[in-house]
Kinemage of the C-alpha trace (Angstrom):
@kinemage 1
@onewidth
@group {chain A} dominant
@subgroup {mainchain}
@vectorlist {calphas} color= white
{ca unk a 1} P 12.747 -4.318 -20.259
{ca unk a 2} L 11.584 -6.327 -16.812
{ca unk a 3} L 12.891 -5.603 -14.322
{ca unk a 4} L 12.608 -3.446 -11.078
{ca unk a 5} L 12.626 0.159 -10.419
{ca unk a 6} L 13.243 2.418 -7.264
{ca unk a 7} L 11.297 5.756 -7.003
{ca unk a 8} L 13.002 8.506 -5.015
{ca unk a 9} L 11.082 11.783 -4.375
{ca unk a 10} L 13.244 15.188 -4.633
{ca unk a 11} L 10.560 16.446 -1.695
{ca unk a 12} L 7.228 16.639 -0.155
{ca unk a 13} L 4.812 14.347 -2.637
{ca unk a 14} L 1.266 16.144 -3.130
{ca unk a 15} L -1.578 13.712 -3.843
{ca unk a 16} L -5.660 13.590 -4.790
{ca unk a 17} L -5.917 17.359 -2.109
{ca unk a 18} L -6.224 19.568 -5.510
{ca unk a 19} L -9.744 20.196 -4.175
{ca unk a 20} L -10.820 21.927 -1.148
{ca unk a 21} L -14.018 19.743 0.157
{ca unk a 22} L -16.609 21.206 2.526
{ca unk a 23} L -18.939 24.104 3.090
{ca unk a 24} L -16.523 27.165 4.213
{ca unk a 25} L -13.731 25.383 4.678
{ca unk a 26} L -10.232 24.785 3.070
{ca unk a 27} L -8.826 21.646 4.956
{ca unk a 28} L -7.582 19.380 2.391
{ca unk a 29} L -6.836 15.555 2.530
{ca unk a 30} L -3.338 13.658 1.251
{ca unk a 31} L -3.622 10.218 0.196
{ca unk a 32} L -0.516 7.928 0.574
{ca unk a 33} L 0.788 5.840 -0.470
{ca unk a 34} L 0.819 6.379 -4.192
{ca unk a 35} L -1.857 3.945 -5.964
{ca unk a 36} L -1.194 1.744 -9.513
{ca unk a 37} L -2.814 4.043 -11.438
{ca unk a 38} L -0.814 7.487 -10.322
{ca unk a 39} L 2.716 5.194 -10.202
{ca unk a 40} L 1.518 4.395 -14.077
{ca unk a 41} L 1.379 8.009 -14.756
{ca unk a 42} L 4.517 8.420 -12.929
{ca unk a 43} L 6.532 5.774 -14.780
{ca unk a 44} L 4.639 7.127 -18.389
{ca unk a 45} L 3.728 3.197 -18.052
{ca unk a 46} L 2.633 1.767 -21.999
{ca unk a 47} L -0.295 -0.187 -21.823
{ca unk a 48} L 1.261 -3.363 -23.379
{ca unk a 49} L 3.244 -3.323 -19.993
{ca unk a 50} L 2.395 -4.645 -16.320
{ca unk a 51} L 3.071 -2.759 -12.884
{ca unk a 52} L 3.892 -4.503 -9.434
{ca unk a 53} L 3.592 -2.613 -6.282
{ca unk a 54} L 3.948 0.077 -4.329
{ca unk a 55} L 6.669 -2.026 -2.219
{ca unk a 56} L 9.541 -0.333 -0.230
{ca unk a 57} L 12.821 0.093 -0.125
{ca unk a 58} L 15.847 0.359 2.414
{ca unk a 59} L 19.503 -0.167 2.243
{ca unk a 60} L 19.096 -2.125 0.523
{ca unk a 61} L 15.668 -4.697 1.400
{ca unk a 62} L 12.413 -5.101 0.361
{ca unk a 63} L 10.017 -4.264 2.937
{ca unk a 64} L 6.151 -4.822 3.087
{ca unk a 65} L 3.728 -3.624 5.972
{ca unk a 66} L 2.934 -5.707 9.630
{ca unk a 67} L -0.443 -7.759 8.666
{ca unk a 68} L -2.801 -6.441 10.686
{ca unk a 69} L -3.546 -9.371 13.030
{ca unk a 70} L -0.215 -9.057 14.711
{ca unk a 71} L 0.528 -8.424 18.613
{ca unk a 72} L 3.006 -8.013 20.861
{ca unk a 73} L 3.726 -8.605 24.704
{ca unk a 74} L 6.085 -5.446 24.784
{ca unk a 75} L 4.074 -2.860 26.443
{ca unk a 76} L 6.647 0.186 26.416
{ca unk a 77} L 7.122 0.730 22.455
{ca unk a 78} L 8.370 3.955 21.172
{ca unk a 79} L 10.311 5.387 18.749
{ca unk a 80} L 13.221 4.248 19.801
{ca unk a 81} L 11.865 1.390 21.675
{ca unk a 82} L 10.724 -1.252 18.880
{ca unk a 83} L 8.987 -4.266 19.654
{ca unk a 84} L 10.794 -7.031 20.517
{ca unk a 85} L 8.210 -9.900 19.934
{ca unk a 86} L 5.655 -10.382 17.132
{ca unk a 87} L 2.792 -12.798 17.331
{ca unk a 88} L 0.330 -13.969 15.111
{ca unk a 89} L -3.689 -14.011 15.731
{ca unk a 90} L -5.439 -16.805 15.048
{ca unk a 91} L -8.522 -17.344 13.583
{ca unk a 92} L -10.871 -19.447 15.828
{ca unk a 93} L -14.269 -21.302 16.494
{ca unk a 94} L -15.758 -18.076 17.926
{ca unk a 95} L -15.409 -16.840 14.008
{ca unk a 96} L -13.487 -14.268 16.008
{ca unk a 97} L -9.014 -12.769 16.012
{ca unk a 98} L -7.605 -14.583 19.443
{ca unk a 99} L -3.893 -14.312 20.799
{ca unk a 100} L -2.476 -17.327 21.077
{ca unk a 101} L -3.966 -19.639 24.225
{ca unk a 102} L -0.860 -19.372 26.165
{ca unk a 103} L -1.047 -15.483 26.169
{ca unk a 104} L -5.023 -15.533 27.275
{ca unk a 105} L -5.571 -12.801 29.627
{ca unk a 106} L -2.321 -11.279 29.089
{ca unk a 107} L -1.826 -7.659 28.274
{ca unk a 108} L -0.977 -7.084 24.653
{ca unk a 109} L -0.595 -4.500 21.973
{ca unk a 110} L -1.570 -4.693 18.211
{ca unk a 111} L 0.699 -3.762 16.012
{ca unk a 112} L 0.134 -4.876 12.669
{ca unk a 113} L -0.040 -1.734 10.090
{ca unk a 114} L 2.171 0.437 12.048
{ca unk a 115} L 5.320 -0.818 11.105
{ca unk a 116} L 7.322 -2.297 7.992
{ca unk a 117} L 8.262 -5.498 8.074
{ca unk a 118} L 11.210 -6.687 5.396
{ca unk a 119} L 9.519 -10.011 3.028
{ca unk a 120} L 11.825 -12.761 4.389
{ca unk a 121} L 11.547 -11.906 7.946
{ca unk a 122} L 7.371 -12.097 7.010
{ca unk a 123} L 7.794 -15.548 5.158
{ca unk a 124} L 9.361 -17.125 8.504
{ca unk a 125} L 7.494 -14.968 11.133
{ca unk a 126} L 3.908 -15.948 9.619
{ca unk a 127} L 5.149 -19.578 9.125
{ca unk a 128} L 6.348 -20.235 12.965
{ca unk a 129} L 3.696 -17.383 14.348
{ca unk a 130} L 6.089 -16.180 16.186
{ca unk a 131} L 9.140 -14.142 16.283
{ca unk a 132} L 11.626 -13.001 18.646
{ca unk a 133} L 14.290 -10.588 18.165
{ca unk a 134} L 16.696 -10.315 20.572
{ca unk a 135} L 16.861 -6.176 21.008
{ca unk a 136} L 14.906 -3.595 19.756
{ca unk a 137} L 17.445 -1.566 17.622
{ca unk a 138} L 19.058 -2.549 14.881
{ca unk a 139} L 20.638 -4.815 12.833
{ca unk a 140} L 18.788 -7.397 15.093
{ca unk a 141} L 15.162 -5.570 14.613
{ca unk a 142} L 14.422 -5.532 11.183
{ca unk a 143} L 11.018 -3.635 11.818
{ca unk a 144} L 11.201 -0.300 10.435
{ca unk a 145} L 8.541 2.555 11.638
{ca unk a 146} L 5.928 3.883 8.119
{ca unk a 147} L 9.011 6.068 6.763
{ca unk a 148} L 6.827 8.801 6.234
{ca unk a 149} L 5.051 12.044 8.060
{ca unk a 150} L 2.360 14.498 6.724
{ca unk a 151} L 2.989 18.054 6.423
{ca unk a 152} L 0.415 20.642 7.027
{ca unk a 153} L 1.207 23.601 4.272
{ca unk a 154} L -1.243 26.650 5.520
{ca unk a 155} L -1.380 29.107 2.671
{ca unk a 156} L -3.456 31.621 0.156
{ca unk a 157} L -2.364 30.562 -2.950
{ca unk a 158} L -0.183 28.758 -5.248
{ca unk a 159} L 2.358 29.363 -7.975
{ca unk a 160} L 4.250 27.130 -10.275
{ca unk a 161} L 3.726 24.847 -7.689
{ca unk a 162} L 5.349 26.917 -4.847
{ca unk a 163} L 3.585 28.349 -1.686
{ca unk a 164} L 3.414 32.315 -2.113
{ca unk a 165} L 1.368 33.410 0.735
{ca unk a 166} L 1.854 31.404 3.610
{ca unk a 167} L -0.428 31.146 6.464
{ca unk a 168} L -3.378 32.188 5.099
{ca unk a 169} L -6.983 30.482 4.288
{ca unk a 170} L -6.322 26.918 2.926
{ca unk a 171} L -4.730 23.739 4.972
{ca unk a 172} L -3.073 21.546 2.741
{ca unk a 173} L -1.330 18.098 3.568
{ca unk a 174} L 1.950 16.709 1.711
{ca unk a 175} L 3.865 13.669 2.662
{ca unk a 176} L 7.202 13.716 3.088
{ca unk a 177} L 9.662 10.332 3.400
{ca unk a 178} L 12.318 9.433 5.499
{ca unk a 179} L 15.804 9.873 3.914
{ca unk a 180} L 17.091 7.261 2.700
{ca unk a 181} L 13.642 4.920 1.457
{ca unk a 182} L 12.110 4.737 -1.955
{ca unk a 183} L 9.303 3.050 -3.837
{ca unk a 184} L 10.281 0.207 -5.299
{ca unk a 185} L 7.983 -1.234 -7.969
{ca unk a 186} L 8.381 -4.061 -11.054
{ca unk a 187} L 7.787 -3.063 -14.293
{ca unk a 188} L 6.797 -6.464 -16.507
{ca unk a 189} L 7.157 -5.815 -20.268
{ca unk a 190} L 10.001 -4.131 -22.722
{ca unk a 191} L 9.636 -0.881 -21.501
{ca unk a 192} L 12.598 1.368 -19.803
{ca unk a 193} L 11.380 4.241 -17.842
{ca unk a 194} L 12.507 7.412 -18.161
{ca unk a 195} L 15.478 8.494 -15.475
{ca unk a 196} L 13.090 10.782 -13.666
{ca unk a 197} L 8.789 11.585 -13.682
{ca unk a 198} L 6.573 13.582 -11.612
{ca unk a 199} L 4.524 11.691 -8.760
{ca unk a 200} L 1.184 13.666 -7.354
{ca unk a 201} L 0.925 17.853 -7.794
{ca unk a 202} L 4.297 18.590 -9.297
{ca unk a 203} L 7.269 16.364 -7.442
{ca unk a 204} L 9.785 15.340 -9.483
{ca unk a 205} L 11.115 11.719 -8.711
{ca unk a 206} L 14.431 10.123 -9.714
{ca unk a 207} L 13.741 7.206 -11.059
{ca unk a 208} L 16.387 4.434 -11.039
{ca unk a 209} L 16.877 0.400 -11.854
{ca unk a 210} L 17.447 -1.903 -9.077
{ca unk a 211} L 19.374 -5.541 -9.481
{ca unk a 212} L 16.231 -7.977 -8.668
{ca unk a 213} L 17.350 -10.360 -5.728
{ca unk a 214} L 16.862 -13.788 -4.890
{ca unk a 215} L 14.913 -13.087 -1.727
{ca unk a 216} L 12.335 -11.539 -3.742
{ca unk a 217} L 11.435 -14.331 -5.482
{ca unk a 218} L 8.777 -15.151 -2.819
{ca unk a 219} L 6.353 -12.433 -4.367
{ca unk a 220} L 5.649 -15.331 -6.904
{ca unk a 221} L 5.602 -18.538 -4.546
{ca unk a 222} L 3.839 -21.228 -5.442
{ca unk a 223} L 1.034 -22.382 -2.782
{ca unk a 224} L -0.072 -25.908 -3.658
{ca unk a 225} L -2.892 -25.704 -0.524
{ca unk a 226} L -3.059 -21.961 0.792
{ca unk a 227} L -4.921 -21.098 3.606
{ca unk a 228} L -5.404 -17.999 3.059
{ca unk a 229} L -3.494 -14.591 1.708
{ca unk a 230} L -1.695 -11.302 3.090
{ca unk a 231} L -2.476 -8.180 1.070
{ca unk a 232} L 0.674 -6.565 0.009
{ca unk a 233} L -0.531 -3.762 -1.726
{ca unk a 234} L -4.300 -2.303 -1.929
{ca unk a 235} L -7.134 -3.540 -3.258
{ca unk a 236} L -10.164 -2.884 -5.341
{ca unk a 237} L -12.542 -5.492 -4.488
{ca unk a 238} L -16.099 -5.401 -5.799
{ca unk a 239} L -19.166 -7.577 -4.541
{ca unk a 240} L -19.550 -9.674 -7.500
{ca unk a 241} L -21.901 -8.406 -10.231
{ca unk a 242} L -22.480 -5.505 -8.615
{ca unk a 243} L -20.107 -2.397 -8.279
{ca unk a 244} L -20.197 -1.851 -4.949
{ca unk a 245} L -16.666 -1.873 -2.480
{ca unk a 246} L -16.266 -4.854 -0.093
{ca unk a 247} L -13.088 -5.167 1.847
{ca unk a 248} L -12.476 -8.649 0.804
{ca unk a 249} L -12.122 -11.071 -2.749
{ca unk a 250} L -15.019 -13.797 -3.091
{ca unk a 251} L -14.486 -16.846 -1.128
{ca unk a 252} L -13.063 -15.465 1.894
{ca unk a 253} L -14.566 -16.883 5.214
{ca unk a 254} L -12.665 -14.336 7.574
{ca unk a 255} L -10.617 -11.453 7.126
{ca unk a 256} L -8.694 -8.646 9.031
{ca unk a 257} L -8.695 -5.318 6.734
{ca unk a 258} L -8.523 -1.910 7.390
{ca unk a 259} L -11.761 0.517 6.817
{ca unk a 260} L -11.466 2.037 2.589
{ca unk a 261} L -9.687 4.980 1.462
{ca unk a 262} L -11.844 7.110 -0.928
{ca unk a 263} L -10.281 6.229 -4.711
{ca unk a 264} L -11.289 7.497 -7.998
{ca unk a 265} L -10.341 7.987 -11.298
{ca unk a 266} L -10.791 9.806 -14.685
{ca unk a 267} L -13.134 8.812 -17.526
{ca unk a 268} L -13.768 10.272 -21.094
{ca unk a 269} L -17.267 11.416 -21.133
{ca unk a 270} L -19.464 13.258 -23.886
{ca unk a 271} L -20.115 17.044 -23.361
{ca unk a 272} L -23.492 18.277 -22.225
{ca unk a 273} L -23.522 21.145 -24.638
{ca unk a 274} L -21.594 19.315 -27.547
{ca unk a 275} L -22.193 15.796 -28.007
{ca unk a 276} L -19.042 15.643 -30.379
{ca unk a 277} L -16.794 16.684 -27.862
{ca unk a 278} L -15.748 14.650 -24.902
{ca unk a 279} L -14.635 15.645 -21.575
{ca unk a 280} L -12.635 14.069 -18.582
{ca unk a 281} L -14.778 13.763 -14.978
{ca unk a 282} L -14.166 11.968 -12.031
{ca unk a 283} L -15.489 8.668 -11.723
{ca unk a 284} L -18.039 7.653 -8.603
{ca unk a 285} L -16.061 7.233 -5.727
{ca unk a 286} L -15.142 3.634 -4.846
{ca unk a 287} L -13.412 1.999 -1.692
{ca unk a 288} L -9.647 0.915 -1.908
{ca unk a 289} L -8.607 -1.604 1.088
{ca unk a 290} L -5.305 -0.892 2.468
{ca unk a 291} L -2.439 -3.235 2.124
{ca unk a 292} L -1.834 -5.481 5.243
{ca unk a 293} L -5.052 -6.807 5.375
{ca unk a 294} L -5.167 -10.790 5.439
{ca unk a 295} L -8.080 -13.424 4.385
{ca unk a 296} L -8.520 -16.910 4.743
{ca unk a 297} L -9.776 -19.313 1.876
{ca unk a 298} L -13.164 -20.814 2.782
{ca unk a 299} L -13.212 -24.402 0.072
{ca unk a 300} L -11.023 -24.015 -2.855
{ca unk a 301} L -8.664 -21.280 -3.269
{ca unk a 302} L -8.835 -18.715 -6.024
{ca unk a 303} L -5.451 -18.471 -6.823
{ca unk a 304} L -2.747 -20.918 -6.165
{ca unk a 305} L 0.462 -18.809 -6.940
{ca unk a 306} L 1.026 -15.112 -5.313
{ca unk a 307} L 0.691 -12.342 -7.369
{ca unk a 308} L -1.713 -9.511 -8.062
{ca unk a 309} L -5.760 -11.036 -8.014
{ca unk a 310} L -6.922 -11.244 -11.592
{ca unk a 311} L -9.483 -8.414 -11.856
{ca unk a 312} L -12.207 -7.766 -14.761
{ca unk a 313} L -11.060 -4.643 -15.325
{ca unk a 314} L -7.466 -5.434 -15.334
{ca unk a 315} L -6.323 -3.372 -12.557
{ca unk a 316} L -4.102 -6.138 -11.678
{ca unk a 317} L -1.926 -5.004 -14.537
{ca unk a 318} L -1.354 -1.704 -12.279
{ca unk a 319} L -0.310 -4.401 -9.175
{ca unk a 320} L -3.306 -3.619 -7.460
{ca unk a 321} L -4.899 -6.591 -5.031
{ca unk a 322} L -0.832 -8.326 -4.802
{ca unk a 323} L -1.444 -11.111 -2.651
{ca unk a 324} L 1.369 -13.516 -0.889
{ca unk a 325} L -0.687 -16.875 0.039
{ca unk a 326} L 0.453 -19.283 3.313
């Protein structure tokens, strides 16, 4: 049935470094977060059903990552140390990201895409363009760091999904999350999902229902007039009639996006050798654009309620391309 799901790892999660790339060389990447298509697999999603996210989740919020054009005027941020402030760029008549006029000149830091920021806090921070919290620990800061670190696993060899000779030729990367957080994704459609899946090379995942709340309900919000949209999750956005990546939809006249992460999938090809039998290869890599990024309309708007971008191929159905419009 609909309704909304929390994903919680039993370890390290293992994903798209089954391949060593490079002459000589055994270095392997980890991509993170999961996308629609490997949180489908996860779930053993039907294809009469619908997918939302990957959001997160924390005792008990919904949290979303810092748009990218977002500064701050604290200068000494650590771990420990969050940032106090949060401003919002602005788009000017340079066609270019300013601060704000009254902090012209002054020493800043960008922070947006290095922390998690929970939805409601967003709604009201990107509405006044600013926001001030009056510490930098919590419950007053409601930023949380990315709850996650990659893992370097140096080994020979594999089995059942266990290192069995450490230290030896290949360098392989696992993410590991912070105790405590969980994906938390919607599943649209009368489908239950099983109590626990695998996610990436092996990792078994509890999976769990979550009681939907009203402060969520902005993932839907009506925009009669938007100005423009905040990616919440990532994005596969082709230059139209052609298949090549772009980091934006059509009809954007600026944008702030992070540079593509290599994506790919699997398609059902015929054999070489047997033309009756069909095989599974990798598709030609495309270009996914990070959440956090944020456009702005140029003339009418595409959409005029939040929610995944309609795509051609329907990867919308697998919540890629969520936007929240302002």
């Amino acid at each position: 049935m609909t309704g909304w799901y929390k994903i919680i790892p039993s370890g390290p999660i293992t994903i798209g470094n089954l391949t060593p790339v490079g002459q000589n060389s055994g270095q392997v990447g980890c991509r993170w977060p999961p996308n629609g298509h490997q949180l489908a697999a996860c779930l053993n999603l039907p294809s009469q059903s619908q997918l939302w996210g990957p959001f997160w989740e924390y005792n008990p919020n919904l949290y979303v990552p810092l748009p990218l054009p977002v500064y701050s005027l604290d200068l000494n941020i650590t771990a420990g140390n969050l940032p106090r402030n949060l401003y919002r760029m602005q788009w000017t008549n340079t066609e270019q990201w300013q601060v704000q006029p009254e902090h012209q000149g002054k020493e800043i830091e960008v922070i947006g895409g290095k922390y998690l920021i929970p939805g409601n806090t967003l709604q009201q921070f990107w509405q006044e363009q600013k926001w001030i919290f009056k510490s930098g620990t919590a419950p007053d800061n409601t930023l949380q760091p990315l709850p996650w670190q990659s893992l370097t696993l140096s080994h020979n060899r594999r089995q059942d999904f266990q290192v069995v000779e450490e230290g030896g030729f290949f360098a392989e990367q696992t993410t590991l999350m912070a105790p405590g957080w969980s994906i938390l994704v919607k599943i649209i459609g009368d489908y239950q999902p099983p109590d626990w899946g695998i996610l990436g090379a092996g990792t078994p995942v509890n999976i769990s229902p979550v009681q939907e709340k009203n402060t969520w309900q902005w993932l839907t919000a009506s925009c009669p007039q938007p100005q423009g949209g905040i990616l919440l999750t990532a994005a596969l956005w082709q230059q139209p009639g052609r298949k090549i990546s772009v980091p934006k939809p059509p009809g954007v006249k600026a944008y702030a996006a992070e540079m593509g992460v290599p994506w790919q999938s699997w398609k059902k090809v015929r054999d070489r050798k047997d033309p009756n039998r069909r095989v599974s290869v990798l598709t030609p890599g495309e270009w996914m654009t990070p959440a956090g990024a944020v456009y702005l309309w140029e003339g009418t708007p595409p959409l005029l309620e939040s929610g995944p971008y309609p795509d051609a191929f329907h990867r919308d159905a697998l919540g890629y391309g969520h936007l929240w419009l302002f």
